[in-house]
C-alpha positions in Angstrom: -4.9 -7.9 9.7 -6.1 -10.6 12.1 -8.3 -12.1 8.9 -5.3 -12.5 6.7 -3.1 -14.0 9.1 -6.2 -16.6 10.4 -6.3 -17.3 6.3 -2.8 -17.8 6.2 -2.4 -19.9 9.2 -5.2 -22.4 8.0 -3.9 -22.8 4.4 -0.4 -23.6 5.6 -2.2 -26.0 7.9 -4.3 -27.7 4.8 -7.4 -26.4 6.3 -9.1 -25.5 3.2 -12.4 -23.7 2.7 -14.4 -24.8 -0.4 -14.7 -21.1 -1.3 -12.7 -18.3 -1.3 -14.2 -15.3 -2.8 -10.7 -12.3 -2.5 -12.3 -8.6 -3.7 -10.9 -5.4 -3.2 -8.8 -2.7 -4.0 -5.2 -3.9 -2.3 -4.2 -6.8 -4.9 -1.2 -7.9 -2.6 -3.4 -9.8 -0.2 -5.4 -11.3 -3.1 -2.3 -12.6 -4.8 -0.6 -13.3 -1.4 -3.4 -16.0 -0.7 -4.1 -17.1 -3.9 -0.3 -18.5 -4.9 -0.6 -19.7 -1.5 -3.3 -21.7 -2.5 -1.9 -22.8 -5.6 1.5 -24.6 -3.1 -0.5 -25.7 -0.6 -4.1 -27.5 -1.6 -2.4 -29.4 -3.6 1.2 -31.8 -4.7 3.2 -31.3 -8.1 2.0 -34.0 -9.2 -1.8 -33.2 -8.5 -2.1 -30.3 -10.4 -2.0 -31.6 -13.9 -4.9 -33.4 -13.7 -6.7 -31.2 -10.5 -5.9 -27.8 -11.1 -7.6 -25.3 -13.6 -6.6 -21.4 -13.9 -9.4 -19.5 -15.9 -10.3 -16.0 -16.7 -13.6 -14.4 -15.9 -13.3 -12.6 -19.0 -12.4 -15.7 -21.5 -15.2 -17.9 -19.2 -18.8 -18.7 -19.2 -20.1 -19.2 -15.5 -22.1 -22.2 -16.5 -19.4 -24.4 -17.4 -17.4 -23.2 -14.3 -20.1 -24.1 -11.8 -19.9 -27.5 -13.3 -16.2 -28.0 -13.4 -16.2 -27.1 -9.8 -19.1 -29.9 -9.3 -16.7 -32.7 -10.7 -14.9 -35.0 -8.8 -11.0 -34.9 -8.6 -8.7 -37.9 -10.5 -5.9 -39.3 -8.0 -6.4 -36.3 -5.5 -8.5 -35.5 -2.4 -9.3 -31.9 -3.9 -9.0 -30.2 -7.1 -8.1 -26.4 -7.1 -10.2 -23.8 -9.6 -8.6 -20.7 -9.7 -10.9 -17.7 -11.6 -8.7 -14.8 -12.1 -10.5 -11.5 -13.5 -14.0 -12.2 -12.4 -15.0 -9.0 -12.1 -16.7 -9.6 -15.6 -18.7 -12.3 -14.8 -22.2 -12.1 -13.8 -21.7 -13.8 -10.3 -24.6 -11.4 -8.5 -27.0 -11.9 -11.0 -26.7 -15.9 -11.4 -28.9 -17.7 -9.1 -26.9 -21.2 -10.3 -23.8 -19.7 -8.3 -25.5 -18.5 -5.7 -27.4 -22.1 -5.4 -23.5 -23.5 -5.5 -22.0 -21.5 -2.8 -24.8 -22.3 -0.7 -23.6 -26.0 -1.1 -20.4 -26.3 -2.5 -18.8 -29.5 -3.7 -16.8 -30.5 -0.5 -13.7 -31.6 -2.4 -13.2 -28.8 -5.0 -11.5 -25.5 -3.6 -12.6 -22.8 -5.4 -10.6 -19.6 -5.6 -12.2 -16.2 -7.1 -10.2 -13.2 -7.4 -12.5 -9.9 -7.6 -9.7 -7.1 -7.6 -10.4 -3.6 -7.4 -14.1 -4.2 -7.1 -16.3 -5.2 -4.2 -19.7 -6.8 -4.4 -22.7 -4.6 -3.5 -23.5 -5.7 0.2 -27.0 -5.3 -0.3 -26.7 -8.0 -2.8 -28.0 -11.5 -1.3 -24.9 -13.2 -3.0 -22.3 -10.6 -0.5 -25.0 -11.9 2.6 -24.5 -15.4 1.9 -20.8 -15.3 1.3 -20.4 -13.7 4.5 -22.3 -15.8 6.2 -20.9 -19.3 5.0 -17.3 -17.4 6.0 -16.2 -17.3 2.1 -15.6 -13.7 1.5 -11.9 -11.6 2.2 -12.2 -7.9 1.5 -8.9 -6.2 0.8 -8.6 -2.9 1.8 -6.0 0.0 0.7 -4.2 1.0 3.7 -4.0 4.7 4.0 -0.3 6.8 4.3 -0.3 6.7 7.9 -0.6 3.1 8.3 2.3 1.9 6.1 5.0 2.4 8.1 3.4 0.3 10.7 2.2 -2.0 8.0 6.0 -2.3 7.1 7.0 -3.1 10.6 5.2 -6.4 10.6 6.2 -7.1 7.5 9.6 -6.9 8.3 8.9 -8.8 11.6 7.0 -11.5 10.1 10.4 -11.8 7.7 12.4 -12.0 10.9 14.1 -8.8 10.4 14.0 -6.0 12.6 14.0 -2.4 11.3 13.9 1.0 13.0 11.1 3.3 13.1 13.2 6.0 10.7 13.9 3.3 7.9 10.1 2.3 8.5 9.2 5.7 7.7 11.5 6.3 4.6 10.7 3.1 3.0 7.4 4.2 3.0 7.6 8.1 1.8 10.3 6.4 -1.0 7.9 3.7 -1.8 4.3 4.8 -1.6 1.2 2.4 -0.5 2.0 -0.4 -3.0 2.2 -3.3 -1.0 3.5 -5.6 -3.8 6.4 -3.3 -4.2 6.8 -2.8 -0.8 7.0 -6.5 0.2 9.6 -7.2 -3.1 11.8 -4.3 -1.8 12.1 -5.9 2.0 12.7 -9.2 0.2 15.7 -7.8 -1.4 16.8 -6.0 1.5 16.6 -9.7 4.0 19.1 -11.1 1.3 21.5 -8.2 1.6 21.5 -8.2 5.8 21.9 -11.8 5.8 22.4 -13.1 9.2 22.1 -9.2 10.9 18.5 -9.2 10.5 19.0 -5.4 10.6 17.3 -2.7 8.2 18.9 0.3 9.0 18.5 4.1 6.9 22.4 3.5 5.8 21.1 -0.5 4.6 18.1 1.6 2.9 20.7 4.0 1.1 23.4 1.5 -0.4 20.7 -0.8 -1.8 17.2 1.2 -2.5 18.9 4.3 -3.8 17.3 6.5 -1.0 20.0 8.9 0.7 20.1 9.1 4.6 20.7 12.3 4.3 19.5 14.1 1.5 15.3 12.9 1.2 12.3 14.6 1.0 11.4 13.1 4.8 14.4 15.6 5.6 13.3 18.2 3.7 10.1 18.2 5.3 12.4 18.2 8.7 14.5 20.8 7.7 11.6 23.2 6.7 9.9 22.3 9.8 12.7 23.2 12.1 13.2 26.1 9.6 16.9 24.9 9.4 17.8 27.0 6.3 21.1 25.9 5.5 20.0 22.1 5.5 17.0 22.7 3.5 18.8 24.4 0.5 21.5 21.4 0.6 18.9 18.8 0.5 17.4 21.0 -2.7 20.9 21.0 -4.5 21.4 17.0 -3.9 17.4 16.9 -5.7 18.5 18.5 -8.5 22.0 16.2 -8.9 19.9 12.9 -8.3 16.6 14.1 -10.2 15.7 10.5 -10.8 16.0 9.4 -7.0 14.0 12.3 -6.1 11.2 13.1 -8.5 10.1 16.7 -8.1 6.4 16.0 -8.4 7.3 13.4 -5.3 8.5 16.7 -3.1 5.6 18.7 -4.1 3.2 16.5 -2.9 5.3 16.1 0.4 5.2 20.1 1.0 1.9 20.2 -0.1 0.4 17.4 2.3 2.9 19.0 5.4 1.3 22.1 5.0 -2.2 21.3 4.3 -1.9 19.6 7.9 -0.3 22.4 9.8 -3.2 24.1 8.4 -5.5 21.5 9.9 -4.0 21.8 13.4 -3.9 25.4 13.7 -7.9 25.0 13.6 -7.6 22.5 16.0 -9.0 23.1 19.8 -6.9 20.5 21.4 -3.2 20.7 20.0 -1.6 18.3 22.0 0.2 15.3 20.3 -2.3 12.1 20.6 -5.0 14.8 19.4 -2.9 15.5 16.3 -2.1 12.2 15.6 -6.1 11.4 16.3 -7.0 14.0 14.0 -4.5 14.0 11.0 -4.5 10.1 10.7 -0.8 10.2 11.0 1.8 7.9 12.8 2.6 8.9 16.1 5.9 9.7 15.3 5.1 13.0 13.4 2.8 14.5 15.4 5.5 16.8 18.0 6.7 18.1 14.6 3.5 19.7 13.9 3.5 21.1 17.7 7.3 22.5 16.6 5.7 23.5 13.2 2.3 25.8 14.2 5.0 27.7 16.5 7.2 28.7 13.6 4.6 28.7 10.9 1.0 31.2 11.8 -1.7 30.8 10.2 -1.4 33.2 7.4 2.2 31.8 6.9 1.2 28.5 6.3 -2.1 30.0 3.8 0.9 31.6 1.9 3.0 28.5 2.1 0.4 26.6 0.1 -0.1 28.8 -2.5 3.8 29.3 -3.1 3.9 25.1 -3.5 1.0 25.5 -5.5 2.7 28.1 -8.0 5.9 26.3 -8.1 4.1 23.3 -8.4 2.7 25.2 -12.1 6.1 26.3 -13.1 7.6 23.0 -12.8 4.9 21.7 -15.4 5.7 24.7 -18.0 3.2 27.2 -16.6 4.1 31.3 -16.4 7.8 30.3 -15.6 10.7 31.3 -18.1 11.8 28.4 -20.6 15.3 28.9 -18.8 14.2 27.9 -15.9 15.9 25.0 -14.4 13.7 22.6 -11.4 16.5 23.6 -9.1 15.6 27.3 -9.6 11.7 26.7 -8.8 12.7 24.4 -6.0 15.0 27.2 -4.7 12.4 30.3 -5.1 9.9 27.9 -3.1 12.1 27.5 -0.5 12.8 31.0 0.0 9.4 32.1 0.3 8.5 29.7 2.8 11.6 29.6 4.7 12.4 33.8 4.7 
């Protein structure tokens, strides 16, 4: 994110804006810039006298706009940080909106809106963006994580291949937080390799080379039987590394997408990728997937994920019913 990085760059290079207005629904770049706001505008011994940290939802606005009109004590700026703003009337209060349109040059003045964005109709989101104040962070989709955890990894000066890119991400999810603290653990184990690799992945993260649901979803693919029905009995001897709602969603999302292609009147590989909003690395499977899955096949497939999908949560199965058992009468409907 060419934003982020031009906001990171500048605050490591005490270039301060007198504003910074973070919204959005991805916390991990609002944090991110925040705490580096908090080490870098100002010294240790600055902050006791220079530094507030208030919450919208404990705060009057009033009394804010005027702390952020004083003057700092032994400092060239003082630091106001206003976590949980989303409460405060900052689009209705013609007193802020009169301050950001001339701030006080030496305070720097830090509000976090998470999970919200202001209205952009609003004259308060116009001004913002026009005096430069305003960072939206976005949610990145599935597709763009492993990518996302690329330059992460890159910008931690490790380097990590595109398979452990891709099973960090099915393992992890889209929480960036998490993401970044995982990688962070995973730079101290390498050490002076620098290397992420799926066995690294597997003795630290708990997420076998082997036996994951990004394998699975191989397996089936392929229609490789025999592999498919070993990653399923692994599953069921590691439940907690591989949460069955987890593999659902997998099989679900795969097939929902062959589904998608099939329709398609271009299947060639950028197309798919175009089109499904996936990395580029998946997108031959689904060529190697329409060929051993027709259309009604893959119809069917859905609805048997869908059914064992019930079972696993109590519904029309037997109470003696194990998750192994469901997992293994799913499989043999789609694979047979």
């Amino acid at each position: 994110m060419k934003e982020y990085n031009n906001l990171v760059k500048d605050i490591k290079n005490k270039k301060f804006l007198p504003v910074y207005f973070l919204q959005g629904d991805e916390p991990f770049y609002i944090d991110t810039l925040t705490n580096l706001l908090e080490e870098n505008v100002l010294k240790d011994e600055e902050k006791a006298f220079n530094q507030n940290i208030i919450y919208g939802t404990e705060s009057d606005l009033d009394q804010i706009i005027s702390l952020a009109k004083q003057f700092p004590m032994g400092a060239d700026k003082q630091l106001i940080i206003i976590k949980e703003a989303m409460g405060l009337p900052l689009d209705k209060s013609e007193a802020f909106e009169n301050y950001i349109k001339n701030p006080q040059p030496s305070t720097v003045l830090v509000i976090n809106f998470k999970y919200k964005s202001l209205d952009k109709r609003k004259s308060l989101t116009k001004l913002l963006t026009k005096q430069g104040y305003i960072f939206t962070s976005e949610k990145l989709y599935d597709n763009q994580i492993p990518a996302w955890i690329g330059s992460l990894c890159h910008a931690s000066g490790l380097e990590i291949d595109e398979k452990s890119r891709i099973l960090l991400a099915e393992f992890l999810g889209t929480e960036l937080s998490r993401i970044n603290s995982e990688v962070q653990k995973l730079k101290l184990v390498v050490g002076d390799s620098k290397k992420i690799t799926p066995e690294v992945i597997e003795r630290n993260i708990g997420i076998s080379k082997e036996y994951n649901n990004f394998e699975l979803r191989k397996a089936i693919i392929e229609k490789n039987i025999k592999q498919a029905y070993k990653i399923i009995d692994y599953f069921e001897k590691n439940p907690k590394a591989n949460p069955i709602v987890l593999t659902f969603s997998t099989l679900i999302n795969l097939f929902t997408n062959i589904l998608i292609v099939h329709t398609l009147p271009i299947k060639t590989a950028p197309n798919i990728a175009k089109e499904l909003r996936i990395n580029p690395f998946f997108a031959n499977e689904y060529l190697t997937a329409v060929k051993n899955y027709s259309l009604k096949k893959t119809t069917a497939c859905i609805a048997y994920l869908r059914d064992a999908d019930m079972k696993s949560k109590g519904v029309n199965v037997s109470s003696y019913a194990t998750s192994k058992d469901i997992l293994m009468e799913m499989l043999y409907k789609i694979l047979h």
